[in-house]
Backbone as CSV, one residue per row, in Angstrom:
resi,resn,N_x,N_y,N_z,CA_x,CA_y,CA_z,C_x,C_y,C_z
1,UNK,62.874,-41.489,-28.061,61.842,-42.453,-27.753,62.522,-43.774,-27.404
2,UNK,61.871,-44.626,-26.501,62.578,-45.682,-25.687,62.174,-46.889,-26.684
3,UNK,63.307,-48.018,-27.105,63.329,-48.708,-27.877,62.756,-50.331,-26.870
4,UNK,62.125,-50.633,-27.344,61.225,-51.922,-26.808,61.120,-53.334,-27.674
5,UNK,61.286,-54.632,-27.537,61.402,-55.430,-28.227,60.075,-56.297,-27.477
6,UNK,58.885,-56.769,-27.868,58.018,-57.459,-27.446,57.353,-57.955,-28.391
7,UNK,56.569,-59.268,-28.184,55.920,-60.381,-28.751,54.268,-60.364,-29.069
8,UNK,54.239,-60.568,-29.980,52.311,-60.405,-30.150,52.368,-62.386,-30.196
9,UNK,51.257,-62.597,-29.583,50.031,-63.641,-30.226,49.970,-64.159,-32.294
10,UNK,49.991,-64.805,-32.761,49.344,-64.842,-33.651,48.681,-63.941,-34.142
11,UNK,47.105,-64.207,-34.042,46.424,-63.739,-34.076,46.232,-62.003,-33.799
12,UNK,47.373,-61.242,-32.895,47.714,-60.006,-32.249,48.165,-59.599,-33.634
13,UNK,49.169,-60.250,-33.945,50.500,-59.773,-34.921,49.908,-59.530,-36.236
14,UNK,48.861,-60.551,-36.490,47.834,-60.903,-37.680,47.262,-59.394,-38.433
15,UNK,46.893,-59.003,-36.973,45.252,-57.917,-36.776,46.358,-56.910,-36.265
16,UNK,47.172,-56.576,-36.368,48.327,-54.868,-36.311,48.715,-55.254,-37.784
17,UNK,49.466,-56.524,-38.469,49.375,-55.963,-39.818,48.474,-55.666,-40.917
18,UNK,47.388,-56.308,-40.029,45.703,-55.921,-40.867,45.884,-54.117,-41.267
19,UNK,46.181,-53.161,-39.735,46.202,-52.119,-39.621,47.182,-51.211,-40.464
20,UNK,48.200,-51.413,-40.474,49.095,-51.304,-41.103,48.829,-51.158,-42.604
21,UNK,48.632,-52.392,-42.984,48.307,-52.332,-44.153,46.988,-51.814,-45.102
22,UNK,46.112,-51.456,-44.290,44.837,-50.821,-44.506,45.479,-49.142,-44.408
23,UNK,46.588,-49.142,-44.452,46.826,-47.424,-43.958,46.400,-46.980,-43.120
24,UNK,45.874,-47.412,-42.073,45.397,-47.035,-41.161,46.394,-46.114,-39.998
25,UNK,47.228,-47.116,-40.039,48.961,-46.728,-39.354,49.919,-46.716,-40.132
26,UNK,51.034,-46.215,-40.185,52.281,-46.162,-40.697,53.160,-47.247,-40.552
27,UNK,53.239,-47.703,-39.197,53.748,-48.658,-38.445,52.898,-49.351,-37.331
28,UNK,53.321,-50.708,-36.975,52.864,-51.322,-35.615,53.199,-50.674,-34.689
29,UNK,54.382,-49.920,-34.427,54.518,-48.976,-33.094,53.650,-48.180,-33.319
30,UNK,53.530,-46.869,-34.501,51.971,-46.110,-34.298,51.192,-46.533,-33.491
31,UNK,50.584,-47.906,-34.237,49.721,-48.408,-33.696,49.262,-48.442,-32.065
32,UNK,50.620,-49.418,-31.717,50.838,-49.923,-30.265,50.905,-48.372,-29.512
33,UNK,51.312,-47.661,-29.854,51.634,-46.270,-29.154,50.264,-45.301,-28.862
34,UNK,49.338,-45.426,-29.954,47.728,-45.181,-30.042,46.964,-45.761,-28.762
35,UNK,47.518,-47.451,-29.064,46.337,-48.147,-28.490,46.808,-47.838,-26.794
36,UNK,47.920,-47.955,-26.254,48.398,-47.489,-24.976,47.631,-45.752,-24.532
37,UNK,48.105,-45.070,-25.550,47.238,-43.852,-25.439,45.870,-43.613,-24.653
38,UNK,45.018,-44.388,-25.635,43.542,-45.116,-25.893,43.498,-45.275,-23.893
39,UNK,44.567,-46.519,-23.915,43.959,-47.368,-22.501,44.391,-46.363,-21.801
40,UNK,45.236,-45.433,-21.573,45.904,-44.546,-20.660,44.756,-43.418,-20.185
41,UNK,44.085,-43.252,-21.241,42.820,-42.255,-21.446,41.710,-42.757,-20.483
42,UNK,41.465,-43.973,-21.160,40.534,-44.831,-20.469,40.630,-45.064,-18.773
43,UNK,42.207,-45.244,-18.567,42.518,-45.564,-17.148,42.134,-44.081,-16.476
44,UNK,42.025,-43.080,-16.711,41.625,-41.713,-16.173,40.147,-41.763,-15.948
45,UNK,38.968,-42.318,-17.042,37.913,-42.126,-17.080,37.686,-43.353,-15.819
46,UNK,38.398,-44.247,-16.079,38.071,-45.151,-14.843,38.370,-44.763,-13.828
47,UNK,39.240,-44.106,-12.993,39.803,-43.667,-11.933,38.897,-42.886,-11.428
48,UNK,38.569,-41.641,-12.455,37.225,-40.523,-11.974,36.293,-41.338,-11.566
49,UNK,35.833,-42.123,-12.360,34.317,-42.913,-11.883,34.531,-43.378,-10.679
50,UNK,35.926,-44.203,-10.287,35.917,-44.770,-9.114,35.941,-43.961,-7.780
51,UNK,36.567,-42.598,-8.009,36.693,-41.665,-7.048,35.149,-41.159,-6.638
52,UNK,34.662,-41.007,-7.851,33.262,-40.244,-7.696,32.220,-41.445,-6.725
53,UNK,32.465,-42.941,-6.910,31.549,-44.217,-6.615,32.351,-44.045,-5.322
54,UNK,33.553,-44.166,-5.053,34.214,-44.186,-3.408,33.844,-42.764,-2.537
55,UNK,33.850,-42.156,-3.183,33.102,-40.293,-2.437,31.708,-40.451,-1.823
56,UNK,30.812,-40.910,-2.880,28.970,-40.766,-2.898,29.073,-42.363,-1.804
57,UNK,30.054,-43.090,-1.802,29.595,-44.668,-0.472,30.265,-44.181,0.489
58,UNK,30.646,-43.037,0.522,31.360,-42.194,2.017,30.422,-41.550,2.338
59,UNK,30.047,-40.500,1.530,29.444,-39.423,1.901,27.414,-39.566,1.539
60,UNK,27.230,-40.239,0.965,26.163,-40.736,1.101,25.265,-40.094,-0.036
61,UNK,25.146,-38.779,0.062,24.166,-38.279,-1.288,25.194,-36.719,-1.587
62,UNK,24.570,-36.358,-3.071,25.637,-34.989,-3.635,24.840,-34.168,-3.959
63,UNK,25.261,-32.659,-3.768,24.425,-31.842,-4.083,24.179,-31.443,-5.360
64,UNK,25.002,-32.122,-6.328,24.897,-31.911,-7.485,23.387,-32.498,-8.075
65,UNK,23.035,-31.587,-9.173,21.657,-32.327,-9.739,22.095,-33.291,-10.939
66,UNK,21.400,-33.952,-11.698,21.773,-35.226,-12.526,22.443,-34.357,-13.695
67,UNK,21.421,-33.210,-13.820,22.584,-32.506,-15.247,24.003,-31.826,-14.754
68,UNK,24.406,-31.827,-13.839,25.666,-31.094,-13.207,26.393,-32.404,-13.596
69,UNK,25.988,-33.716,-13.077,26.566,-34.865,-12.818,26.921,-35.625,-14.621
70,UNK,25.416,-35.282,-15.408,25.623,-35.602,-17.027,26.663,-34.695,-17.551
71,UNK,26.550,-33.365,-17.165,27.777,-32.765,-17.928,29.214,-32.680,-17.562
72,UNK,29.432,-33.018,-16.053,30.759,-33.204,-16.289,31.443,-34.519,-16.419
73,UNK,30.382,-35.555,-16.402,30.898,-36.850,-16.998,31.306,-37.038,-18.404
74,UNK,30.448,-35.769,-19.476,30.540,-36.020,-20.691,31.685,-35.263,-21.446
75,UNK,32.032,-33.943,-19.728,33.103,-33.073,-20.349,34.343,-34.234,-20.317
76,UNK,34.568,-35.405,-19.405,35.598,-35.855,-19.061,35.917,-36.837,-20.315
77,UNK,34.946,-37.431,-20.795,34.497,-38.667,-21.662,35.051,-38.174,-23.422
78,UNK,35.012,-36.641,-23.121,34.964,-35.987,-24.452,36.475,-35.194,-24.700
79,UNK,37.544,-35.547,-23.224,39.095,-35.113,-23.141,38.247,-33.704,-22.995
C-alpha cells in the first residue's frame, strides 16, 4: 500500500479523531481509505446518471417504462 503524507483542517483532523476514537475506525487511514471508497462509489453513480441524462437529450425519449428505469437505478444505488 502507497505511503502518503497529507494535512487535515482543524476542524477535519478534530472529526477523524472523533472517529477513531468512537471505534468506529482503527485508524485515520481506515477512515480516509473508506471515505475515498464512499466518493469513488459515488463518482460511478454520478457518471451513470450523467450518461443516462446525455443519452435521453440525444435521443429524445426511451423505451424503457418507469419501473425498468426504478429498478435499475436502485440495482446500481444498491452496488
Amino acid at each position: 500500500m502507497a505511503r502518503q503524507s497529507i494535512s487535515f483542517t482543524k476542524p477535519n483532523d478534530e472529526w477523524l479523531k472523533e472517529q477513531v476514537n468512537s471505534k468506529e475506525y482503527s485508524s485515520k487511514s481506515e477512515l480516509v481509505n473508506d471515505l475515498i471508497r464512499q466518493a469513488r462509489k459515488q463518482q460511478v453513480q454520478v457518471d451513470w446518471i450523467r450518461a443516462k441524462l446525455n443519452k435521453s437529450e440525444a435521443n429524445g425519449f426511451t423505451d424503457e417504462t418507469k419501473e425498468q428505469i426504478l429498478k435499475e437505478s436502485k440495482s446500481l444505488l444498491n452496488g
